[in-house]
Steps between C-alpha positions, in 0.01 A plus 500: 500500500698590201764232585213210550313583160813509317557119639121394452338700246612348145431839333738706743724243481569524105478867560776513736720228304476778194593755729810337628592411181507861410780527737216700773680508865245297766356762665381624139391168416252492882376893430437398118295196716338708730338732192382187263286410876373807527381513168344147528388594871314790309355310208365248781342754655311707258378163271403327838587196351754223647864501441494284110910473409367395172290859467821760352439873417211674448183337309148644400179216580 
């Protein structure tokens, strides 16, 4: 999973890019992947709202 977001989501993408440039090996680059979904797994969960790329961090309604 950590492989496909990297190629599809836009956000994990440009996250991954900066990692790489950072000189990060690849297998630090997918488990640096696989904690940025979990977080956004979690923060689907809990708000019960849809996946929104454009929604980042944490904001009060």
């Amino acid at each position: 999973p950590a492989m496909t977001a990297r190629n599809n989501n836009p956000l994990l993408k440009t996250f991954a890019d900066r990692l790489q440039e950072n000189g990060k090996k690849p297998k630090q680059i997918i488990i640096g992947i696989m904690r940025k979904l979990l977080h956004q797994i979690y923060g689907i969960l809990k708000s019960g709202e849809p996946y929104n790329p454009e929604k980042r961090g944490f904001q009060t309604t």
